[in-house]
C-alpha positions in Angstrom: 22.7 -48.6 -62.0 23.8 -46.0 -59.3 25.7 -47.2 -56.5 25.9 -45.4 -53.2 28.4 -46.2 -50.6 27.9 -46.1 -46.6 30.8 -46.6 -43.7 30.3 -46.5 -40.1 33.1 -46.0 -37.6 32.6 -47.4 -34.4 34.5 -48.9 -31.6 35.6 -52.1 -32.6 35.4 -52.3 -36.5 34.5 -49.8 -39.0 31.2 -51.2 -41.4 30.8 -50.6 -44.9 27.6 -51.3 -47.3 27.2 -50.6 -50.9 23.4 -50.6 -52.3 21.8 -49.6 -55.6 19.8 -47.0 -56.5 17.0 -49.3 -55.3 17.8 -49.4 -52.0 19.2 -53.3 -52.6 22.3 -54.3 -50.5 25.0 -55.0 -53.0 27.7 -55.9 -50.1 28.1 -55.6 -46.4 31.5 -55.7 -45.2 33.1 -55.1 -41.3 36.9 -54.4 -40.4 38.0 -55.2 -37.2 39.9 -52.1 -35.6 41.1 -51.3 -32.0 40.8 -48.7 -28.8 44.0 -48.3 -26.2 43.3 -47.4 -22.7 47.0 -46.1 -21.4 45.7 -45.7 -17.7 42.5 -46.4 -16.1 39.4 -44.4 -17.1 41.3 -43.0 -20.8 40.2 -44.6 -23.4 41.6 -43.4 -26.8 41.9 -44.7 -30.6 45.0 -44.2 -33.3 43.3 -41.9 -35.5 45.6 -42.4 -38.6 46.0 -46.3 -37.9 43.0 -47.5 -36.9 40.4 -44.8 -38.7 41.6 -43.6 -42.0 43.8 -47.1 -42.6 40.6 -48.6 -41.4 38.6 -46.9 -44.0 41.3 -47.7 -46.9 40.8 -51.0 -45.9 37.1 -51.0 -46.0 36.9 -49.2 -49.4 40.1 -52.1 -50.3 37.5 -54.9 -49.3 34.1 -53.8 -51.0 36.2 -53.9 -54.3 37.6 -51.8 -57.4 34.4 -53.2 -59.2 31.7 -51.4 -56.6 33.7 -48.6 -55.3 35.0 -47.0 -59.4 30.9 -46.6 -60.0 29.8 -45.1 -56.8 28.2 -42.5 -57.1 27.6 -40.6 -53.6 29.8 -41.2 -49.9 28.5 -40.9 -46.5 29.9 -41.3 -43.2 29.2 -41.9 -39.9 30.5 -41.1 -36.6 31.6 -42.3 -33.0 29.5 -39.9 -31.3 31.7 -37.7 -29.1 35.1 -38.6 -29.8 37.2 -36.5 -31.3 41.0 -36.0 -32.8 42.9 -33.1 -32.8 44.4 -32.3 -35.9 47.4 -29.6 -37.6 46.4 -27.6 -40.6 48.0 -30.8 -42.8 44.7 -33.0 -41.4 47.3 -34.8 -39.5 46.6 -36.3 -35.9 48.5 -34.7 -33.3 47.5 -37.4 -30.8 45.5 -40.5 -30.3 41.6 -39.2 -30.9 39.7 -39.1 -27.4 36.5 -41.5 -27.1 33.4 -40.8 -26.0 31.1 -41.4 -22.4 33.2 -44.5 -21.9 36.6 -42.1 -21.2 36.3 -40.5 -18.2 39.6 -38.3 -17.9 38.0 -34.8 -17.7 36.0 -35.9 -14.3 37.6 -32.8 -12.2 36.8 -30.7 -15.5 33.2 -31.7 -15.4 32.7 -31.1 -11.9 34.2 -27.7 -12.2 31.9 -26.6 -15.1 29.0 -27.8 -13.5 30.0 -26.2 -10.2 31.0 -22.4 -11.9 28.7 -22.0 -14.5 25.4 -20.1 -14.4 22.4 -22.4 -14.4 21.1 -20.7 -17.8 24.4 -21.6 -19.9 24.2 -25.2 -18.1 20.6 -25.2 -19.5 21.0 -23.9 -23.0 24.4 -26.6 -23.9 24.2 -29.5 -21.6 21.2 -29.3 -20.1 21.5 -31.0 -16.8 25.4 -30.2 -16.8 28.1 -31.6 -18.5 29.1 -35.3 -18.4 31.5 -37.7 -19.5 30.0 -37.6 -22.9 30.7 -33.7 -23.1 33.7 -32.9 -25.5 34.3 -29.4 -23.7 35.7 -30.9 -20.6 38.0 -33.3 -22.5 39.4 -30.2 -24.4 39.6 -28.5 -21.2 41.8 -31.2 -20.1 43.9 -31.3 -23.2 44.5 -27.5 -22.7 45.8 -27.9 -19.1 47.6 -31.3 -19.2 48.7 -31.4 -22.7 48.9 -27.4 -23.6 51.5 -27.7 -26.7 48.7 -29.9 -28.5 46.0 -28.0 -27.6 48.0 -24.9 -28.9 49.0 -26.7 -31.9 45.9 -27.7 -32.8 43.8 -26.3 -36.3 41.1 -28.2 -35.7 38.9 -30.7 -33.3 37.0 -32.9 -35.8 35.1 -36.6 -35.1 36.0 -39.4 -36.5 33.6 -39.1 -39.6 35.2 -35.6 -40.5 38.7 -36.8 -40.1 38.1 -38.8 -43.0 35.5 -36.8 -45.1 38.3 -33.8 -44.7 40.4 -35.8 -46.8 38.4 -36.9 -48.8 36.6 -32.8 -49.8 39.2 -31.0 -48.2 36.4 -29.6 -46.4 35.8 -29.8 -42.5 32.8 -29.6 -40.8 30.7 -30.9 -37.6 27.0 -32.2 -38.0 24.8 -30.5 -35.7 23.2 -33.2 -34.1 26.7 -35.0 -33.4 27.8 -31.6 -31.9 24.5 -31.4 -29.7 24.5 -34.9 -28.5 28.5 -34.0 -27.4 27.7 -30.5 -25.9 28.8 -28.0 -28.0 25.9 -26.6 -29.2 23.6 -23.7 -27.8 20.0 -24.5 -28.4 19.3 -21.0 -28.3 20.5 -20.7 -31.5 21.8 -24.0 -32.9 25.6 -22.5 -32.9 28.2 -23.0 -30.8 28.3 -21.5 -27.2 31.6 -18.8 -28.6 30.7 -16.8 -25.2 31.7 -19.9 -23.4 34.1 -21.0 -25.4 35.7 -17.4 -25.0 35.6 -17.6 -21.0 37.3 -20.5 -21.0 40.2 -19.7 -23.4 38.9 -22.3 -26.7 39.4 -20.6 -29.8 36.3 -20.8 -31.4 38.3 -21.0 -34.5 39.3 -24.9 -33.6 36.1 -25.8 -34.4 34.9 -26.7 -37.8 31.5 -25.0 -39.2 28.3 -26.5 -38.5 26.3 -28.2 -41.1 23.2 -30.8 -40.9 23.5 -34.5 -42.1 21.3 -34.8 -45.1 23.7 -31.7 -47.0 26.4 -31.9 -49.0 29.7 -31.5 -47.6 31.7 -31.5 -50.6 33.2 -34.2 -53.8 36.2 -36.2 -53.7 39.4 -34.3 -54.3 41.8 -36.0 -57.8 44.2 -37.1 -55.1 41.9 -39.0 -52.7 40.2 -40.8 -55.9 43.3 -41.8 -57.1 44.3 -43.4 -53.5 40.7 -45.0 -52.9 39.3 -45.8 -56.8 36.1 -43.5 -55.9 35.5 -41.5 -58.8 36.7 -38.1 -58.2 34.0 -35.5 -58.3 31.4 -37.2 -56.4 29.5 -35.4 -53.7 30.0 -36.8 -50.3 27.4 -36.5 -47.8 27.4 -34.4 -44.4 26.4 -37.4 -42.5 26.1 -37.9 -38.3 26.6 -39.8 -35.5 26.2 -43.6 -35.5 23.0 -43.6 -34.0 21.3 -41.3 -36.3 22.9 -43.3 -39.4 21.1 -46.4 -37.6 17.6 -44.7 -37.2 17.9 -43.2 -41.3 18.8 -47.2 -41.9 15.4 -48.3 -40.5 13.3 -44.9 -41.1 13.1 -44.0 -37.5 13.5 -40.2 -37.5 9.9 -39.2 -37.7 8.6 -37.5 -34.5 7.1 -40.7 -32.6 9.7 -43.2 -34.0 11.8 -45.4 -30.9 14.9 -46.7 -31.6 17.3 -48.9 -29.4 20.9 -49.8 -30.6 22.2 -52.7 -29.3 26.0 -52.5 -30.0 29.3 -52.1 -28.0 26.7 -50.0 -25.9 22.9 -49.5 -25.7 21.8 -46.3 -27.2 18.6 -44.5 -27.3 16.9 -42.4 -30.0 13.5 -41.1 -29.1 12.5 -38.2 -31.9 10.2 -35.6 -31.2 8.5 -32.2 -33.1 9.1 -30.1 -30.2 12.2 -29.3 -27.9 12.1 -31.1 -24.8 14.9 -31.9 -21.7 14.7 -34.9 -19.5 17.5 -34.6 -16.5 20.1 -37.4 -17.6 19.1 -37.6 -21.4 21.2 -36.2 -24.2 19.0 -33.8 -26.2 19.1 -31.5 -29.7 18.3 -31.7 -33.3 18.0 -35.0 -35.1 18.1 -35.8 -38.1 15.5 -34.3 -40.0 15.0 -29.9 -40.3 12.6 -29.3 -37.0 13.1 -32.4 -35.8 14.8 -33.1 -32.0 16.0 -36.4 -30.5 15.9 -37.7 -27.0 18.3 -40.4 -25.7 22.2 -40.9 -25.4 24.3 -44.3 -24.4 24.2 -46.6 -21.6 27.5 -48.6 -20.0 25.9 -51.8 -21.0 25.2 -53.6 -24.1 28.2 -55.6 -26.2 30.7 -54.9 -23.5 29.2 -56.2 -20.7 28.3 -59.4 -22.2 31.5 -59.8 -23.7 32.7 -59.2 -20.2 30.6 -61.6 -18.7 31.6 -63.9 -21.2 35.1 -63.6 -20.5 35.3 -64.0 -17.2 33.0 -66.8 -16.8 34.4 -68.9 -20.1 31.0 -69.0 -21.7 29.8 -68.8 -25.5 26.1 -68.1 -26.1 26.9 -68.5 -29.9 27.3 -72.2 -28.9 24.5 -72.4 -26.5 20.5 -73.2 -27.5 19.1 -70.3 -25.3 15.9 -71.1 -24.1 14.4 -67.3 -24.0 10.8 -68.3 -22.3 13.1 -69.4 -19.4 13.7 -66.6 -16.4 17.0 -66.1 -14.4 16.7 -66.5 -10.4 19.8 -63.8 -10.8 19.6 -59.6 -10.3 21.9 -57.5 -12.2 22.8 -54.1 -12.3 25.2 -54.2 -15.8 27.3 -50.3 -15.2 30.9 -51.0 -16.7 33.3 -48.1 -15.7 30.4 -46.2 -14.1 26.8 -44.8 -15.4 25.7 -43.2 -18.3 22.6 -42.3 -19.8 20.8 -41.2 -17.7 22.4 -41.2 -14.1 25.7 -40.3 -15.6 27.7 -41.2 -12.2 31.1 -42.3 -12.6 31.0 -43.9 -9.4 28.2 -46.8 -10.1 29.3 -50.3 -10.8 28.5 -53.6 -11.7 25.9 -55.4 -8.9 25.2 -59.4 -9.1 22.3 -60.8 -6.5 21.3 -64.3 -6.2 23.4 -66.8 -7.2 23.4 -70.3 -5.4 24.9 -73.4 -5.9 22.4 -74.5 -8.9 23.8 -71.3 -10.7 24.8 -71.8 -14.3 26.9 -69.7 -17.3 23.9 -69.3 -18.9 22.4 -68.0 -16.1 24.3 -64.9 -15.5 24.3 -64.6 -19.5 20.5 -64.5 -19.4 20.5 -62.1 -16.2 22.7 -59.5 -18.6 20.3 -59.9 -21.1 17.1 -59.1 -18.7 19.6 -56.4 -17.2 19.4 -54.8 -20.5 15.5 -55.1 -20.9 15.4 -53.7 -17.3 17.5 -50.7 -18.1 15.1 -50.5 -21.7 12.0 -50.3 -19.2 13.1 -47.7 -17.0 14.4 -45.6 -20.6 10.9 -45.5 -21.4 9.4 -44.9 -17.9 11.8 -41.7 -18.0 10.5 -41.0 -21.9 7.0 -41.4 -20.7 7.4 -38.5 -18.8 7.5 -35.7 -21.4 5.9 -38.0 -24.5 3.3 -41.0 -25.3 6.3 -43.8 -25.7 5.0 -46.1 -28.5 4.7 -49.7 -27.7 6.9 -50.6 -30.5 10.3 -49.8 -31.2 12.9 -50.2 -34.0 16.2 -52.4 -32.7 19.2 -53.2 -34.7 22.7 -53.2 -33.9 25.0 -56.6 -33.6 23.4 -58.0 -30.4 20.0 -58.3 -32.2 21.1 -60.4 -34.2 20.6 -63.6 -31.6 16.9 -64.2 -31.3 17.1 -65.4 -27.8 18.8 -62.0 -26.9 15.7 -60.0 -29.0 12.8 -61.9 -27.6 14.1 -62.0 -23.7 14.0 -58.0 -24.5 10.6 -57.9 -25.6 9.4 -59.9 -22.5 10.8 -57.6 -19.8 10.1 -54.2 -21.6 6.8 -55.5 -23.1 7.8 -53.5 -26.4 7.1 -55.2 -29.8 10.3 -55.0 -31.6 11.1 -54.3 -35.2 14.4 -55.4 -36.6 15.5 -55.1 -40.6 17.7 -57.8 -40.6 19.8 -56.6 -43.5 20.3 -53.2 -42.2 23.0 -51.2 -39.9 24.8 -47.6 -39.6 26.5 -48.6 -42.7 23.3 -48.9 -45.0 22.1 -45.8 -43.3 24.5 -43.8 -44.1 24.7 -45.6 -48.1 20.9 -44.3 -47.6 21.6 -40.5 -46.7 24.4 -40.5 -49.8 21.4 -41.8 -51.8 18.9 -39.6 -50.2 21.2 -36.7 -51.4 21.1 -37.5 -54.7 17.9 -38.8 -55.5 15.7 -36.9 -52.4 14.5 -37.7 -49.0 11.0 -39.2 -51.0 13.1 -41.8 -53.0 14.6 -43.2 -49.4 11.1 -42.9 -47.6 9.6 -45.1 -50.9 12.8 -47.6 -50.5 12.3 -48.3 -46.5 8.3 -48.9 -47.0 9.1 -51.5 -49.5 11.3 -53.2 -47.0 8.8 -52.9 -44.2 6.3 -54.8 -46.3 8.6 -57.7 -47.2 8.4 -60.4 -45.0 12.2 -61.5 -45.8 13.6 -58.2 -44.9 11.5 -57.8 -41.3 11.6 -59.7 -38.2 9.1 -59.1 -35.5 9.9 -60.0 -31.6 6.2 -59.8 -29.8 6.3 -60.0 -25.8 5.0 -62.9 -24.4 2.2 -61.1 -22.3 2.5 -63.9 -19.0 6.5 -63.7 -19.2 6.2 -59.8 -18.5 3.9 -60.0 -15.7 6.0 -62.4 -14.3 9.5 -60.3 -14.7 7.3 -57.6 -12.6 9.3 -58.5 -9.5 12.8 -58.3 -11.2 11.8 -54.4 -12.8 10.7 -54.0 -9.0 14.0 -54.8 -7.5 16.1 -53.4 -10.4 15.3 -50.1 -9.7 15.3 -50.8 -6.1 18.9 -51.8 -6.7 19.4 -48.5 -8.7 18.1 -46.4 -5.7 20.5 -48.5 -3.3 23.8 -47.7 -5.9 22.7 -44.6 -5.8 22.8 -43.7 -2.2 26.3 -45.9 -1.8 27.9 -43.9 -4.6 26.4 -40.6 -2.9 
């Protein structure tokens, strides 16, 4: 039996999953690790600490037993963070995170204020954001110049680890697209740019796409982790795409919401399209382009909300037929997809005496179905949005949370319930080895068993009657966004 071996590095724990050559989940594991914010608006992570200890740790936990007859590694991503690194793969400071961190803010508005409108269009679209690398490099060259000049590479979190692993270093192109660095002229980097603005193209490792081989495990990194040396070890991407291979969203058509630390969007498509706001590229598959990026809702917010009102939905029997009286508006540290305005913030309306915890707890929730709604209004736009859409991610895991979604966005969601980044990523190292038709075969098996699938249906009556809050959602949007102006 082949084993295949998945980890995904995100913001608070990095997940591993080992599965057979089957498809079968042989063991899911998480390991807790940890973000620093040294002054408002920075948000960084220890690279050697929490990321590759992390991932020792992980390949520690799934066992000598698993890990000696694997047979194929992938990794994924934070999308957009990134760790500069000496020619020994050693950090050379804590990696910078992604949309959240908003350091480079005077960068950004410089670049979108100086460059011609055709450069703007070919990289970032509607201009550069808080989710752009190039501005957070721009600000290590001018606030932290013996780094930046130090530097041998920039390389994600999934790279800093698959480097040592192959001795080979490389960026996905999706990953890279989705962070602005990639022309979509030619699916390269912007050098032109990168020359005006003094970034040695050089820093910047080749570009490859997810479903190739990067390399095998070097005799010195098996004998540190057990993985057999000689393996291959899968290019791999960004969280979000590992999540959509998990649940075979990555067709042109496919929807896909990711309810984690934040909300994230994949909407894939067969032609190149841009949508002011919206992250855009190549996905997953050859010829294939995604739409979407990351809110400033999702886990936070409710762990937020949780926090500072002392309540524990885990402990709660949520009622999700039940609507909120309250209005909220759920931007943590600003805006992202797609306003991506720094300036926005959080925005409660209508509490009264009679107000509960598990009021403003369902409120966040409805917050997040109205923010799913006015996704797909945006999608709608440019592309027939299905009425169905793939969900996953830790939040999805509550019923209450899933169904209360369905009702405001009148979506029918899909969820695998044994599925995440992780498996996704076990699935592209299995996919390398035993073709893109073996993992297409394994995920219609799971779609056709019962125990593996878990269908949320909108109550039809429940999202007529959330009408009214969708109505004054975006009302409230259109007030923020004159405030803010």
């Amino acid at each position: 039996m082949a084993i295949y071996l998945g980890f995904d590095f995100g913001t608070s724990s990095i997940k591993a999953a080992a599965i057979d050559d089957c498809g079968a989940l042989l063991k899911n594991i998480a390991i807790p690790i940890s973000m620093e914010s040294p002054r408002p608006g920075f948000f960084e992570i220890d690279a050697e600490r929490q990321w590759f200890n992390g991932f020792l740790h992980a390949i520690n936990k799934l066992g000598a037993e698993i890990v000696s007859r694997a047979e194929g590694v992938c990794i994924s991503s934070v999308c957009a963070s990134f760790v500069p690194i000496d020619a020994a793969r050693k950090p050379l400071r804590n990696a910078i995170l992604y949309g959240i961190d908003t350091r480079a803010a005077r960068q950004i508005d410089r670049l979108n204020a100086s460059l011609p409108k055709e450069t703007m269009a070919s990289v970032c679209g509607s201009g550069f954001t808080s989710h752009s690398i190039l501005p957070k490099i721009l600000w290590l060259k001018e606030n932290e110049p013996e780094i930046f000049n130090q530097s041998k590479y920039f390389v994600e979190s999934s790279n800093f680890v698959a480097s040592w692993l192959t001795g080979e270093y490389v960026w996905d192109r999706p990953t890279a697209a989705g962070a602005h660095l990639l022309d979509m002229r030619n699916g390269e980097y912007p050098g032109e740019l990168f020359a005006q603005l003094g970034i040695d193209l050089q820093k910047f490792p080749p570009l490859r796409s997810p479903l190739e081989r990067l390399g095998a495990v070097r005799k010195d990194a098996a004998c540190l982790t057990g993985l057999p040396a000689g393996i291959p070890v899968s290019v791999g991407a960004c969280d979000i795409n590992a999540e959509a291979f998990a649940c075979g969203a990555f067709d042109p058509g496919s929807l896909l919401f990711v309810f984690g630390s934040t909300v994230s969007t994949l909407y894939t498509t067969g032609t190149y399209s841009e949508i002011p706001g919206f992250l855009t590229g190549p996905s997953i598959l050859p010829g294939t382009y995604r739409l979407g990026g990351a809110t400033s809702s999702g886990g936070r917010y409710l762990e937020w909300l949780n926090r500072t009102l002392g309540f524990d939905e885990r402990t709660a029997e949520i009622d999700p037929s039940r609507k909120s009286d309250l209005l909220m508006v759920p931007f943590l540290d600003g805006a992202r997809l797609p306003y991506q305005n720094t300036e926005y913030r959080v925005l409660w309306y209508g509490m009264s005496s009679a107000t509960t915890k598990e009021d403003f707890w369902r409120a966040g929730a409805e917050a997040m179905g109205c923010e799913i709604y006015d996704l797909c209004g945006k999608l709608s736009k440019i592309a027939s949005v299905p009425l169905f859409a793939h969900i996953s991610g830790g939040l999805t895991s509550n019923p209450a949370f899933a169904h209360i979604i369905a009702n405001v966005t009148g979506l029918t969601l899909k969820r695998f319930k044994r599925t995440n980044a992780a498996y996704g990523d076990a699935l592209m190292a299995l996919s390398l080895q035993e073709g893109l038709d073996t993992a297409r075969s394994i995920l219609e098996s799971k779609r056709r068993d019962k125990e593996e699938v878990e269908i949320f249906e909108p109550d039809r009556d429940l999202f007529r009657a959330y009408e009214k809050k969708r109505t004054m959602y975006a009302s409230a949007l259109a007030w923020i966004s004159e405030v803010t102006a």
